[in-house]
C-alpha positions as CSV (number, residue, x, y, z in Angstrom):
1,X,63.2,60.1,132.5
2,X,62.7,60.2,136.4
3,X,59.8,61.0,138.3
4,X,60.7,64.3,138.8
5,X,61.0,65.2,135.2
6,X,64.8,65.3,134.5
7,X,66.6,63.9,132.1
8,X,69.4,61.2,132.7
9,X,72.4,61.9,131.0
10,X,75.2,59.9,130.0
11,X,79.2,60.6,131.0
12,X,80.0,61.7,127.3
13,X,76.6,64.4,127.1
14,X,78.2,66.0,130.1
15,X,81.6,65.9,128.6
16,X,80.3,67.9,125.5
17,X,78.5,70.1,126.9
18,X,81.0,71.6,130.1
19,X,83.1,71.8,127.1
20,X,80.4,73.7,125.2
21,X,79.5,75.8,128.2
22,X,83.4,76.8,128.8
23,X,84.2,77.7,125.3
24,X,80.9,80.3,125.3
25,X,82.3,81.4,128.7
26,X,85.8,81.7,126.8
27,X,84.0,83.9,124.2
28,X,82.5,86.1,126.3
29,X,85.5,86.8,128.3
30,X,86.9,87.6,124.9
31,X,84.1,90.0,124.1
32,X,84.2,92.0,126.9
33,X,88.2,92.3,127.7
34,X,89.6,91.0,124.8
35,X,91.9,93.1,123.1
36,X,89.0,94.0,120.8
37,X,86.5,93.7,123.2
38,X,84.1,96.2,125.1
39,X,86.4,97.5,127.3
40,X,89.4,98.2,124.7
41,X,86.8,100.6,122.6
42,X,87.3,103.3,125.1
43,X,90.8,103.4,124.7
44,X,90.9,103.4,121.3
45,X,88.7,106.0,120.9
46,X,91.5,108.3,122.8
47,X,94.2,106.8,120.6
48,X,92.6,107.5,117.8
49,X,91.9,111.3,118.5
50,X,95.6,111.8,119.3
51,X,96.7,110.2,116.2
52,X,94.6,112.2,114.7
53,X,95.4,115.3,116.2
54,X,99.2,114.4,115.4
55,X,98.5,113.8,111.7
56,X,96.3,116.9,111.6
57,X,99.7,118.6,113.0
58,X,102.3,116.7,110.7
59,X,100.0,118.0,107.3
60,X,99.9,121.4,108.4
61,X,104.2,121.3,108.9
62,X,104.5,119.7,106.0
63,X,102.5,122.2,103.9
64,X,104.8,125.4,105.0
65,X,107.4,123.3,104.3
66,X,106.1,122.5,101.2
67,X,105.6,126.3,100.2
68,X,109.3,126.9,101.3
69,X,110.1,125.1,98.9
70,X,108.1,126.4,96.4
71,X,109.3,130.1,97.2
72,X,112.9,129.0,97.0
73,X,112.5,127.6,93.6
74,X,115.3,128.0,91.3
75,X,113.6,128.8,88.3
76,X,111.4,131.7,90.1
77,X,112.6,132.2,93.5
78,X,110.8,134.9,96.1
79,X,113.3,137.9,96.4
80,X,112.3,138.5,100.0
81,X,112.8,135.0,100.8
82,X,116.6,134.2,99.0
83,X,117.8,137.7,100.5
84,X,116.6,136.4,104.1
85,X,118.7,132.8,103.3
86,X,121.7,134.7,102.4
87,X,121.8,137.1,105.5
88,X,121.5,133.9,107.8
89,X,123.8,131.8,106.1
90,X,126.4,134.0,105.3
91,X,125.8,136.0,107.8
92,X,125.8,139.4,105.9
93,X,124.2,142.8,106.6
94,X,124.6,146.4,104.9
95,X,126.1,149.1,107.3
96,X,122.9,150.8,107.4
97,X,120.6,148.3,108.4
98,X,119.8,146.6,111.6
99,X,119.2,143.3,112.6
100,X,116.2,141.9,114.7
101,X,116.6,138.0,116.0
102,X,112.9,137.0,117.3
103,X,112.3,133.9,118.6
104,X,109.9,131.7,117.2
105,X,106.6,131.9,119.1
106,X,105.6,128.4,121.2
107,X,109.4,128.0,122.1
């Protein structure tokens, strides 16, 4: 030791521990812009609502979809229902009735 209290330190001690001192630096840089890090939880936060708004979307197609299908079941099929599908795809009507097209709303 010196007179004033400080330690003399050989070439190699330094060596280790800049090298110590950057890689805490390095993981601390990490922490806090990393791709994981502090300033990344924000943004997933927002990703993650709209994926979960788009899933919440997706089920809810997928479940009319689902009871189409059911409805058009060959076994029991809804009478309503098959009479609609064969006006639109064959595109027949009786002479007394009349035909209303309306748009589907949100378009």
């Amino acid at each position: 030791m010196t007179r004033a209290g400080h330690k003399i330190t050989l070439p190699k001690e330094q060596l280790t521990q800049g090298l110590a001192l950057a890689l805490l630096l390095l993981l601390m840089g990490l922490a806090i812009a990393g791709p994981s890090g502090l300033l990344a939880w924000g943004e997933n936060e927002q990703l993650l609502g709209k994926h979960q708004a788009r899933i919440a979307k997706l089920t809810e197609e997928r479940d009319a979809l689902r009871n189409r299908v059911r409805l058009l079941d060959p076994a029991h099929a809804d009478p309503d229902l098959v009479g609609e599908q064969l006006r639109r795809n064959f595109n027949v009507v009786h002479p007394d009735e009349v035909v209303l097209i309306l748009e589907p709303e949100g378009e």
